[in-house]
N, C-alpha and C positions, 0 to 999 in steps of 0.2 A: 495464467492468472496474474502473474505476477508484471508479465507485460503490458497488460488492461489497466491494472492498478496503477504502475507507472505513467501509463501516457495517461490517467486522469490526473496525476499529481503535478506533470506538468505540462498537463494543458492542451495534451497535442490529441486528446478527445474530448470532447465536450456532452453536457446534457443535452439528450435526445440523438447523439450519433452513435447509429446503428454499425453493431459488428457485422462481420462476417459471419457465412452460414454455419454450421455446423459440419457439412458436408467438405466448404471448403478450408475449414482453418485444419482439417482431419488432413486432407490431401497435400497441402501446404508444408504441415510440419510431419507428413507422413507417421501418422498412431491412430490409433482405433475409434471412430468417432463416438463409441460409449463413453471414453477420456474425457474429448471433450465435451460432451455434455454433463459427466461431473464436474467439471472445473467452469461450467457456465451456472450449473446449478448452484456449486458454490460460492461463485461470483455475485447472483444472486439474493442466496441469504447473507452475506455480509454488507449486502446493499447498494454495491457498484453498478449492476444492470439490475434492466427489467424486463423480464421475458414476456413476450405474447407470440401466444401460442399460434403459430401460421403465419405468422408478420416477422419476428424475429428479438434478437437481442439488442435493448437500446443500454446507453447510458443514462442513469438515473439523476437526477435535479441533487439528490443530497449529497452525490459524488463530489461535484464541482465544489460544495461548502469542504467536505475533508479535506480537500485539493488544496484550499485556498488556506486553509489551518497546516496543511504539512507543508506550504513554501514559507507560511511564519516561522514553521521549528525549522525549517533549513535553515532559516535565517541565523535566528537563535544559535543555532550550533555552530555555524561558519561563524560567528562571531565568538563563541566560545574557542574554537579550532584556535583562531586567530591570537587571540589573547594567551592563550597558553605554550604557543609555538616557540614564544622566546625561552621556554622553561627546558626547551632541547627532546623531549621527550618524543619516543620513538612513536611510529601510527599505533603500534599492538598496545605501547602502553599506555596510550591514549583511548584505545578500543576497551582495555582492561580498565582504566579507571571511568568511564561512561560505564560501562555493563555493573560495574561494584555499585556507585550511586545507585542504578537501578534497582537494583537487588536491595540495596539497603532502604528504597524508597516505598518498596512494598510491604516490608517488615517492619520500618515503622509508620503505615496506612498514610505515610504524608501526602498521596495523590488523591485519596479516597478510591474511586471504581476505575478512573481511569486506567488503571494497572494492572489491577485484580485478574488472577487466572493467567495473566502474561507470559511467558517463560523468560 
């Protein structure tokens, strides 16, 4: 799942490019193809594909919009990264104080839904 979502965010699938079968992503990474069809089904209700039934799994048209919104927040943040590097600060506490903002961003609803139920 995690590799689908990847190559939508950067680009190396597109809307309307159809995955692999079921049969073969099972054979591929050798596990159970009941596996992967939880992880296509949950693919998607998050909304990255679209399944049709006998035709297969495509990439969905709203993909490409998250795609193009998560190379903004890379942006974002490699500029952030950048900015704060001169401060000497280790990657972990760097990791720590991004995860605390977050935390603290939910407690006080300054995102509104975007965040909600997040861990």
């Amino acid at each position: 799942m995690e590799q689908v979502k990847h190559a939508v965010e950067i680009g190396a699938l597109r809307e309307g490019d159809q995955l692999p079968t079921i049969r073969k992503v099972a054979e591929e990474l050798v596990m159970n193809p009941n596996t992967v069809v939880r992880a296509y089904r949950e693919l998607e209700h998050e909304g990255v594909i679209e399944l049709k039934h006998g035709s297969g799994a495509y990439i969905k048209g709203s993909a490409g919009g998250r795609a193009r919104l998560m190379r903004k927040a890379q942006a974002v943040v490699q500029s952030a990264i950048e900015r704060l590097a001169p401060l000497g600060l280790t990657e972990e506490e760097l990791r720590r104080v991004f995860e605390n903002e977050l935390a603290q961003m939910r407690v006080d609803g300054r995102n509104g839904k975007a965040l909600e139920g997040k861990p």
